[in-house]
N, CA, C and O atoms as a CHARMM CRD file, in Angstrom:
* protein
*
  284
    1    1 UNK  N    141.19300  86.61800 109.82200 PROA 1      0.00000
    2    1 UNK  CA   141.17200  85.31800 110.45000 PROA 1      0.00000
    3    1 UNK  C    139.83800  85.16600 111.17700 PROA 1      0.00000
    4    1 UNK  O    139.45700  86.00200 111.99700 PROA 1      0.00000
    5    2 UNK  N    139.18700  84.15200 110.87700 PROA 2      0.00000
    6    2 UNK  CA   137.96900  84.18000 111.30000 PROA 2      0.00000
    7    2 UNK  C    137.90400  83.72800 112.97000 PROA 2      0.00000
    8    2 UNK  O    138.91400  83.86600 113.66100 PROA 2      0.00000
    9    3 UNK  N    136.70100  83.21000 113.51800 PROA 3      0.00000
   10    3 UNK  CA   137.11700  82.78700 114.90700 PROA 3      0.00000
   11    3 UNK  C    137.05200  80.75700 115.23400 PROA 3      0.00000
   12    3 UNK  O    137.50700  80.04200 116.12700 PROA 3      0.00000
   13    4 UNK  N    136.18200  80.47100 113.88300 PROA 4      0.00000
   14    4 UNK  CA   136.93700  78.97200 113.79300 PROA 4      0.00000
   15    4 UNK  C    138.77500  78.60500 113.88500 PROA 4      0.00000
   16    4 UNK  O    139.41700  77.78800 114.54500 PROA 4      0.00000
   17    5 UNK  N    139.26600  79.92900 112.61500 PROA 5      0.00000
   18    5 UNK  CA   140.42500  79.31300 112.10500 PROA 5      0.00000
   19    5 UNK  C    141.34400  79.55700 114.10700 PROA 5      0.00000
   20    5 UNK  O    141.90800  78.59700 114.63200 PROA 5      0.00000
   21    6 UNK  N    141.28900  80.45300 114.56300 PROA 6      0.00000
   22    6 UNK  CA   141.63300  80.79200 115.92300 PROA 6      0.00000
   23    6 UNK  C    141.41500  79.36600 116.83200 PROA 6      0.00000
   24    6 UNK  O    142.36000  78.86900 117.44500 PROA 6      0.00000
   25    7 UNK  N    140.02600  78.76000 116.84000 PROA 7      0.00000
   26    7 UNK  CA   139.95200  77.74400 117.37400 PROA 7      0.00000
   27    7 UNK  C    140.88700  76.59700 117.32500 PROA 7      0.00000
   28    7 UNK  O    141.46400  75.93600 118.18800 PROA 7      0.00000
   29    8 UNK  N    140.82400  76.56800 115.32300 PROA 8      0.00000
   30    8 UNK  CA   141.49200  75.05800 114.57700 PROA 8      0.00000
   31    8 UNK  C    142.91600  75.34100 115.45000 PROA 8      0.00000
   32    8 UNK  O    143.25400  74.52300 116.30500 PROA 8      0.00000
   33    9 UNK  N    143.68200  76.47600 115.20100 PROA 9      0.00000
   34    9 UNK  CA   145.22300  76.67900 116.20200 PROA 9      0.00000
   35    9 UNK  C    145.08900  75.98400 116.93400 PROA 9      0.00000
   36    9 UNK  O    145.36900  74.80400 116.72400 PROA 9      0.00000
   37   10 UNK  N    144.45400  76.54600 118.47600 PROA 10     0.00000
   38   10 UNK  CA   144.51900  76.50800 119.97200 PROA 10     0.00000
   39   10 UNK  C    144.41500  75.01600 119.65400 PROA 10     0.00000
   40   10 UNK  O    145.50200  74.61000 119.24400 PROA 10     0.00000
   41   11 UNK  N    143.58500  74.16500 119.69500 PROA 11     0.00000
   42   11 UNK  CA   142.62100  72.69300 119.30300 PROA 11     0.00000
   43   11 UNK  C    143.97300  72.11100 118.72300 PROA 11     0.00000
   44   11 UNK  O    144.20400  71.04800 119.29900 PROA 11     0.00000
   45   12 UNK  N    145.10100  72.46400 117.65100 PROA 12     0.00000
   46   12 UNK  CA   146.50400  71.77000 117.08000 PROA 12     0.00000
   47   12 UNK  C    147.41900  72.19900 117.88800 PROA 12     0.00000
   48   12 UNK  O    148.37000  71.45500 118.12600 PROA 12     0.00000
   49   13 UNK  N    147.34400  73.48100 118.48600 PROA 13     0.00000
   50   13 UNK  CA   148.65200  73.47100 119.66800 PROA 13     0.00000
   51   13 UNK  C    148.81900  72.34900 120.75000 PROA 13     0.00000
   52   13 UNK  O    149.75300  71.61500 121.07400 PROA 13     0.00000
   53   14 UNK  N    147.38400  72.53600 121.22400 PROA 14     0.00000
   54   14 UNK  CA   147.04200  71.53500 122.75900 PROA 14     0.00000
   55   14 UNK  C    147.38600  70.44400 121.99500 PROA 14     0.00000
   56   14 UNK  O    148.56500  70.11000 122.10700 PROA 14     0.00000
   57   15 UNK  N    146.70600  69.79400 121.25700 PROA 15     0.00000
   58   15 UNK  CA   147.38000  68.61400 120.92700 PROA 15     0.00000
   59   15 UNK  C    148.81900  67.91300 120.18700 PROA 15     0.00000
   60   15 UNK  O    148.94800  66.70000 120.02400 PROA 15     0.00000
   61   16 UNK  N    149.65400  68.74700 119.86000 PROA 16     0.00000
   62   16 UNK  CA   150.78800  68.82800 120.07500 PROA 16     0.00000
   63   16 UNK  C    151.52700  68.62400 120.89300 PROA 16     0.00000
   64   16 UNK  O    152.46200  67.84300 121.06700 PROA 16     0.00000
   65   17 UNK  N    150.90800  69.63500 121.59400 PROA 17     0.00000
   66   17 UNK  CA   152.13500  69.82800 123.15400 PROA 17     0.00000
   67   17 UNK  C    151.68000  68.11300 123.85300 PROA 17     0.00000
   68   17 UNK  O    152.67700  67.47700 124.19300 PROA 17     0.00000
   69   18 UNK  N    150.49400  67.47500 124.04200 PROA 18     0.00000
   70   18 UNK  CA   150.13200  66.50400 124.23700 PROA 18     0.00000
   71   18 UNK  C    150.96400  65.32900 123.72300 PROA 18     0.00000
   72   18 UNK  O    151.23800  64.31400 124.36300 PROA 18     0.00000
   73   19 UNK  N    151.36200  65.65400 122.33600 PROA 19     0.00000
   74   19 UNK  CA   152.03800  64.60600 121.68200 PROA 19     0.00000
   75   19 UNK  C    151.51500  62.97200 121.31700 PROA 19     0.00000
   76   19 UNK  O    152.22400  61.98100 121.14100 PROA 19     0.00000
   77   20 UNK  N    149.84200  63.10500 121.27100 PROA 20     0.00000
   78   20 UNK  CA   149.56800  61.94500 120.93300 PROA 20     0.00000
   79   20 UNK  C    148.70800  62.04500 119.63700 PROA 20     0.00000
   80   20 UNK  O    147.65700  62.68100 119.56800 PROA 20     0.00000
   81   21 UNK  N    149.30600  61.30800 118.56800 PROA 21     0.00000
   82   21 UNK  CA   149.44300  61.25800 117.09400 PROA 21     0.00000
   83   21 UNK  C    147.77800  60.91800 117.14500 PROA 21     0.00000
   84   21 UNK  O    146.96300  61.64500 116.57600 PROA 21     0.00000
   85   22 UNK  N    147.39200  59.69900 117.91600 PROA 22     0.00000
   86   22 UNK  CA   145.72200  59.17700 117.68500 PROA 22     0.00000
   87   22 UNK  C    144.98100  59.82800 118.13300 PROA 22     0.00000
   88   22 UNK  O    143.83600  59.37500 118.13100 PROA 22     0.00000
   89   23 UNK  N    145.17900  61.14000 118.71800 PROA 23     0.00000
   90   23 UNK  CA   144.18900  62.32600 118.91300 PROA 23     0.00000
   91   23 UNK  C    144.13500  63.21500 117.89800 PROA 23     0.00000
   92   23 UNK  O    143.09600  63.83300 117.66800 PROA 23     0.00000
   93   24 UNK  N    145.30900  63.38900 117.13500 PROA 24     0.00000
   94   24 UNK  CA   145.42000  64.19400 115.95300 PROA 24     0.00000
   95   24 UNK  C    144.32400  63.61600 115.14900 PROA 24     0.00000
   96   24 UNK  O    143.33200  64.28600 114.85900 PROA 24     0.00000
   97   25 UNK  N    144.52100  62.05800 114.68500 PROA 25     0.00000
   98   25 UNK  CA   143.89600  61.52100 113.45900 PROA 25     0.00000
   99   25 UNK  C    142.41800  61.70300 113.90500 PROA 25     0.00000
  100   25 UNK  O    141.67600  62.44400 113.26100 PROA 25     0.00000
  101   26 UNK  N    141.73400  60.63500 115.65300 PROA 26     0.00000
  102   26 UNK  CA   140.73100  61.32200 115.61700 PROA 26     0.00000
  103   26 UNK  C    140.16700  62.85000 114.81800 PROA 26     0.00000
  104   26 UNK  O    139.65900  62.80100 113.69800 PROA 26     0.00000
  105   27 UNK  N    140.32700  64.04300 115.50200 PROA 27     0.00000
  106   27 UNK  CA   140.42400  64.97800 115.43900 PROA 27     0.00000
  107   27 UNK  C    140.02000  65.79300 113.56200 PROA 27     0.00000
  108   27 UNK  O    139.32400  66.72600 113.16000 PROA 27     0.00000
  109   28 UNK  N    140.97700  64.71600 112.89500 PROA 28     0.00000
  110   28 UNK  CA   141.10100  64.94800 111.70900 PROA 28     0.00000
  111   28 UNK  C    139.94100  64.08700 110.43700 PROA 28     0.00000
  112   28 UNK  O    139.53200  64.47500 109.34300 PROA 28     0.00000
  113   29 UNK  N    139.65700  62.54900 111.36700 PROA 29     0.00000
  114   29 UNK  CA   138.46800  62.68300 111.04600 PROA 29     0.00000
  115   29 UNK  C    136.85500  63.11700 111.58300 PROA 29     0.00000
  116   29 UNK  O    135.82100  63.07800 110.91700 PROA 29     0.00000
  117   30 UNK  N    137.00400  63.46400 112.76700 PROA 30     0.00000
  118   30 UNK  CA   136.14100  64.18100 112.99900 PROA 30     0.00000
  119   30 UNK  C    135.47300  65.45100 111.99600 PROA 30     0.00000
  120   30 UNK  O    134.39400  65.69400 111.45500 PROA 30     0.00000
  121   31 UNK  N    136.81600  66.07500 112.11800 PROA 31     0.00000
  122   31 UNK  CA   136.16400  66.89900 110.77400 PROA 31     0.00000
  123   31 UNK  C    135.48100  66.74800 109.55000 PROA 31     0.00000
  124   31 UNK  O    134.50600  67.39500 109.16900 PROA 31     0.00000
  125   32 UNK  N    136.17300  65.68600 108.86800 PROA 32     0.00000
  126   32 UNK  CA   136.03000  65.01200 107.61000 PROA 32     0.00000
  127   32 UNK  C    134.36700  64.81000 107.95500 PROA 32     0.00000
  128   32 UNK  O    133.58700  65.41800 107.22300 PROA 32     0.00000
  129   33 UNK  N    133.76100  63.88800 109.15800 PROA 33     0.00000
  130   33 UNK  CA   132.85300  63.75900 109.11000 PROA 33     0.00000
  131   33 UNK  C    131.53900  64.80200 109.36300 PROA 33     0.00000
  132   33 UNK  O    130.39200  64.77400 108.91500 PROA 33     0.00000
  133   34 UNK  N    132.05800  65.50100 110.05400 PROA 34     0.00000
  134   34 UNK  CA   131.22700  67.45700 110.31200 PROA 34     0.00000
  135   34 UNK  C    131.17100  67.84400 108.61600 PROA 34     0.00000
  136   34 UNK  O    130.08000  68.11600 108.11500 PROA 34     0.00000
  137   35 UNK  N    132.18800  67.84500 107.94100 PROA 35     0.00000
  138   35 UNK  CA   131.65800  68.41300 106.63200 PROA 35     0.00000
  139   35 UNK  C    130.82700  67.82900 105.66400 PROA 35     0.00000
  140   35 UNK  O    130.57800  68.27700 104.54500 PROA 35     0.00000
  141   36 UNK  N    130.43900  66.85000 106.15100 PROA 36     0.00000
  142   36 UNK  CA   129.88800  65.75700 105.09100 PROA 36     0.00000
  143   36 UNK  C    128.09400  66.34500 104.99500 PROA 36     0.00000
  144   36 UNK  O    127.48200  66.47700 103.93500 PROA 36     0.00000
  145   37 UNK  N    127.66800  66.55600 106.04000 PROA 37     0.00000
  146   37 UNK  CA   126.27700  67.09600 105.73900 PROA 37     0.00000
  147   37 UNK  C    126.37200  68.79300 105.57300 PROA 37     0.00000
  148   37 UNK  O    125.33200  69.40000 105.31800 PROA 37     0.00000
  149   38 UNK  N    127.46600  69.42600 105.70500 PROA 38     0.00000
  150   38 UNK  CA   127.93200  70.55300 105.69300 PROA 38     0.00000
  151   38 UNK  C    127.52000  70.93700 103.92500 PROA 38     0.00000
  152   38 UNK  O    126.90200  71.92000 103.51900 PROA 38     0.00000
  153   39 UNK  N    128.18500  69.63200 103.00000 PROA 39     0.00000
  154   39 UNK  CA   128.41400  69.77700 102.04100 PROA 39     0.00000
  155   39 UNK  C    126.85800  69.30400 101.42200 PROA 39     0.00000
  156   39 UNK  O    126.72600  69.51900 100.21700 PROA 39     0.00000
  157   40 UNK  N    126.01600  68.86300 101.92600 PROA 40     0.00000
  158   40 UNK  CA   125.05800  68.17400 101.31500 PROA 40     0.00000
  159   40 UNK  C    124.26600  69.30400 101.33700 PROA 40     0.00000
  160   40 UNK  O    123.53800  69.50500 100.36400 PROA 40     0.00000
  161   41 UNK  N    124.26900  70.23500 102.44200 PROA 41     0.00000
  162   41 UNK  CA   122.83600  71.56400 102.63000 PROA 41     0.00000
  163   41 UNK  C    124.12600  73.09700 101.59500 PROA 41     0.00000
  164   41 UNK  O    124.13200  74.32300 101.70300 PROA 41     0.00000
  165   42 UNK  N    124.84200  72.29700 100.86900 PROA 42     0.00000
  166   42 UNK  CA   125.73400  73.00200 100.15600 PROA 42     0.00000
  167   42 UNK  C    126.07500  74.49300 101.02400 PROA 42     0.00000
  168   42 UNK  O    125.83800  75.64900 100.67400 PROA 42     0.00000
  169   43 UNK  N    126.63600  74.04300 102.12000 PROA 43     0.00000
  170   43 UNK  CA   127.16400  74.98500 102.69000 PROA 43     0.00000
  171   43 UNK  C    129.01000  75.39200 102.51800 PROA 43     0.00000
  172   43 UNK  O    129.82200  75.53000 103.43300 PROA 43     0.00000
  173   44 UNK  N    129.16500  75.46900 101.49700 PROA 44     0.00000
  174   44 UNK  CA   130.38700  75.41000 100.68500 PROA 44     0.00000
  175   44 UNK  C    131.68100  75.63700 102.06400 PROA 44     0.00000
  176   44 UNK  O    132.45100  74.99200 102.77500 PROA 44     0.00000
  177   45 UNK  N    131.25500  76.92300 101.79700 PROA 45     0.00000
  178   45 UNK  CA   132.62400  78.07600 103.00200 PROA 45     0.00000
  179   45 UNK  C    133.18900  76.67500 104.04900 PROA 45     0.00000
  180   45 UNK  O    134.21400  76.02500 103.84100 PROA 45     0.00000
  181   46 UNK  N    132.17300  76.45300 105.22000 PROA 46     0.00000
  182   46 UNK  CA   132.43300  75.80200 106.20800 PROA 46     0.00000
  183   46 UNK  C    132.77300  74.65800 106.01400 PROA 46     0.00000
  184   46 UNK  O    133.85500  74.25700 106.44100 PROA 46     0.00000
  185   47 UNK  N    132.03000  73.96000 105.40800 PROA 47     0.00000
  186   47 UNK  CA   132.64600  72.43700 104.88700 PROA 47     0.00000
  187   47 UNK  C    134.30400  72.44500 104.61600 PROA 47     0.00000
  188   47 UNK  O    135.11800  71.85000 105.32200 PROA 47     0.00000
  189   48 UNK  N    134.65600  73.34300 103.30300 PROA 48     0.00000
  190   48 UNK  CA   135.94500  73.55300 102.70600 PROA 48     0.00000
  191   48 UNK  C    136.45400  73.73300 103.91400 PROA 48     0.00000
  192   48 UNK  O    137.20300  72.79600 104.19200 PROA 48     0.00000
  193   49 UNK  N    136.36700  74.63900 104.87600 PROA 49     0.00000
  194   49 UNK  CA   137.24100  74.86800 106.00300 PROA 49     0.00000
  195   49 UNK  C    137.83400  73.33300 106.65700 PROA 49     0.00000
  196   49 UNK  O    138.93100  72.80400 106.84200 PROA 49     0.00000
  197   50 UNK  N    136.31500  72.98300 106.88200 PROA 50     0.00000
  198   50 UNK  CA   136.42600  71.66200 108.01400 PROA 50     0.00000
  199   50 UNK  C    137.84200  70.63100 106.82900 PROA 50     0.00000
  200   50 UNK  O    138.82100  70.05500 107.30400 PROA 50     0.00000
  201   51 UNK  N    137.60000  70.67600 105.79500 PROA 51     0.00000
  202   51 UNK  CA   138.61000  69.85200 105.02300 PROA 51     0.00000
  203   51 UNK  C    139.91600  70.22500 104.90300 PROA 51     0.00000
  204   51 UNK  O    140.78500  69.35900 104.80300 PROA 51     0.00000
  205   52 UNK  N    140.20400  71.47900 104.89800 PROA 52     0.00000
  206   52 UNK  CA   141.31400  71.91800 105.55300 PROA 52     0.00000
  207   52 UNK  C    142.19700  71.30900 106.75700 PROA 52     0.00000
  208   52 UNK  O    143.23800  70.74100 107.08600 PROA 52     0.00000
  209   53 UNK  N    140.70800  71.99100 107.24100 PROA 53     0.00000
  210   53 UNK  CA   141.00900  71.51600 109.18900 PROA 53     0.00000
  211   53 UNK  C    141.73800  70.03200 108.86900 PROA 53     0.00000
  212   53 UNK  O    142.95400  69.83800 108.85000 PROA 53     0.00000
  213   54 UNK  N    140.94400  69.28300 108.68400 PROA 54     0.00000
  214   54 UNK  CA   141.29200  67.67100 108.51000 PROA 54     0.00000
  215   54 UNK  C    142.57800  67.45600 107.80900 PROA 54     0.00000
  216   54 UNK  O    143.35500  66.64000 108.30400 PROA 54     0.00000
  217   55 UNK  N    142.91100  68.08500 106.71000 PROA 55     0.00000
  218   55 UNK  CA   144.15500  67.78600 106.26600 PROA 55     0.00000
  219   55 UNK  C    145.29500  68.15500 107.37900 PROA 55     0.00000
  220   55 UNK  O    146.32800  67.49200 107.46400 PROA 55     0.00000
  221   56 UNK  N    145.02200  69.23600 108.19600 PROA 56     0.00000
  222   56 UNK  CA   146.24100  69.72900 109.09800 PROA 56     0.00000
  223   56 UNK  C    146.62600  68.88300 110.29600 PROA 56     0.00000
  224   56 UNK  O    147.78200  68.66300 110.66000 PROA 56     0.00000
  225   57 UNK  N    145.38100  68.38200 110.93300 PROA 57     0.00000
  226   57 UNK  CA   144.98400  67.32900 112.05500 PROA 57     0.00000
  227   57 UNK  C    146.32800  65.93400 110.98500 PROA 57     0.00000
  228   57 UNK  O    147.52000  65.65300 111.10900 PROA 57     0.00000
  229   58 UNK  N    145.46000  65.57700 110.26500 PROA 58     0.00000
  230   58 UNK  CA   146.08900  63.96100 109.63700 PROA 58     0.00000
  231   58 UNK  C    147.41400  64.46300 109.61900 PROA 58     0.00000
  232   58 UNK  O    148.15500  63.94300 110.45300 PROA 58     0.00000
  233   59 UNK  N    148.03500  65.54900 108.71300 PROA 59     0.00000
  234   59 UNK  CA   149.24200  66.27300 108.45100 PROA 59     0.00000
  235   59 UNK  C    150.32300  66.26400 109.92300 PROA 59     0.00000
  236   59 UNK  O    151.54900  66.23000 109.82000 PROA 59     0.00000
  237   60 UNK  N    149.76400  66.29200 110.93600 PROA 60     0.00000
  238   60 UNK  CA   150.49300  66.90800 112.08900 PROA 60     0.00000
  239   60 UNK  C    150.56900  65.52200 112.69600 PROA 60     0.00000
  240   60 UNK  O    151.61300  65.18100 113.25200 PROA 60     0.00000
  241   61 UNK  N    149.41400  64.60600 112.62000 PROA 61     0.00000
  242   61 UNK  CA   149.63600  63.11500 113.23400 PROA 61     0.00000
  243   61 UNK  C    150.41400  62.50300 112.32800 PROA 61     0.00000
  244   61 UNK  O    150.83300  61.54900 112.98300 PROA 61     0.00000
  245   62 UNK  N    151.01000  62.39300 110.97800 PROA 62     0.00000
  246   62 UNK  CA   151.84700  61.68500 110.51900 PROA 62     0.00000
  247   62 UNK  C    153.05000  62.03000 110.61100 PROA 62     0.00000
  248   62 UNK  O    153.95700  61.27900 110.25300 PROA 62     0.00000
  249   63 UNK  N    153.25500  63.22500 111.10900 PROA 63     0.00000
  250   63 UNK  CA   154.95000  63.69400 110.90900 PROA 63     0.00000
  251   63 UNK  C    155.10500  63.85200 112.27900 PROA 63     0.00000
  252   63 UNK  O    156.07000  64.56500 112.55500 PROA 63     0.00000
  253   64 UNK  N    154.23200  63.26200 113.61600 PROA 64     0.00000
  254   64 UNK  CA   154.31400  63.05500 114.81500 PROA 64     0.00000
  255   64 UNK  C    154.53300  61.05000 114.72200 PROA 64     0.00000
  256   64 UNK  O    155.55700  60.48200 115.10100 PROA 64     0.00000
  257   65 UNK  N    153.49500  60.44500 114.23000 PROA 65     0.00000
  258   65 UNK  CA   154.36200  59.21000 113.85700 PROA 65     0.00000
  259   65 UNK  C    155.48000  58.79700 113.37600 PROA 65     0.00000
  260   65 UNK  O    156.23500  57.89800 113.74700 PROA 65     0.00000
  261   66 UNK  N    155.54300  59.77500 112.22600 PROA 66     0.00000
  262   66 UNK  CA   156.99300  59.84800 111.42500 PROA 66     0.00000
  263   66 UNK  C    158.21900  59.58400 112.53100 PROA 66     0.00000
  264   66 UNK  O    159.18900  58.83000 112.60000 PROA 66     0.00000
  265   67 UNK  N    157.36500  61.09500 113.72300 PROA 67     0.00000
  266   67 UNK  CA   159.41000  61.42300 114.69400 PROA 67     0.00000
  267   67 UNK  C    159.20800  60.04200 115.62800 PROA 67     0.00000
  268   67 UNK  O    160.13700  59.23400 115.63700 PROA 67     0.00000
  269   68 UNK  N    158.46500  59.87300 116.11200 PROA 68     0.00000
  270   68 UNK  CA   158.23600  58.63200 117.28600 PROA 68     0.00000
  271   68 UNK  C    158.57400  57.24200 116.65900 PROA 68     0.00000
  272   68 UNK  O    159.19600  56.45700 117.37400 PROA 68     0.00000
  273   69 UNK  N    158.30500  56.94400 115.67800 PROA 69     0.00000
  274   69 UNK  CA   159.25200  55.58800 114.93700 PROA 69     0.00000
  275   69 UNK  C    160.77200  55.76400 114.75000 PROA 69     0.00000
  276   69 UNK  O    161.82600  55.30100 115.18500 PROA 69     0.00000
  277   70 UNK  N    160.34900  56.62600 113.92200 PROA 70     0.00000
  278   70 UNK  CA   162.15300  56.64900 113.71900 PROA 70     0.00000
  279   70 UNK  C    163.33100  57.22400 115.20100 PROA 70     0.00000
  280   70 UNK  O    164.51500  57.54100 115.08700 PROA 70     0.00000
  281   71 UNK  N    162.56400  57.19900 116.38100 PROA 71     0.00000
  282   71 UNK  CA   163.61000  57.16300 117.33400 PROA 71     0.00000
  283   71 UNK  C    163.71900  55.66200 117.92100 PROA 71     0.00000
  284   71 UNK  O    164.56700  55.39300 118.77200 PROA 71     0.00000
C-alpha cells in the first residue's frame, strides 16, 4: 500500500463521517482534474491512481445521495 493510497482512506473516511455528498463529488473531481496533465507528461502509475481515486470519491457521494433521498 503505497502512502497516497493511505491518504485516499483517511481523505474518504473524514468525509464520510462528515456526511456531505458535495464534498465527495468535489473531491472526486478534483482528482479527475490532477490527472489530466498527469496523463499528458505520460505519467501513467499516478494519473491511473488519481482515476481510481475519483471513481471512489463520485462512488461514495452517490450512494450517500442515494441514503439521504430516499429517507
Amino acid at each position: 500500500m503505497k502512502p497516497q493510497d493511505i491518504l485516499f482512506i483517511l481523505i474518504l473516511l473524514v468525509l464520510l463521517f462528515v456526511r456531505k455528498p458535495r464534498m465527495l463529488v468535489i473531491a472526486g473531481l478534483l482528482c479527475l482534474f490532477l490527472s489530466i496533465p498527469l496523463f499528458h507528461f505520460w505519467i501513467f502509475f499516478t494519473a491511473e491512481r488519481l482515476v481510481m481515486y475519483a471513481f471512489g470519491f463520485l462512488l461514495a457521494a452517490i450512494i450517500l445521495f442515494w441514503i439521504t433521498f430516499r429517507k
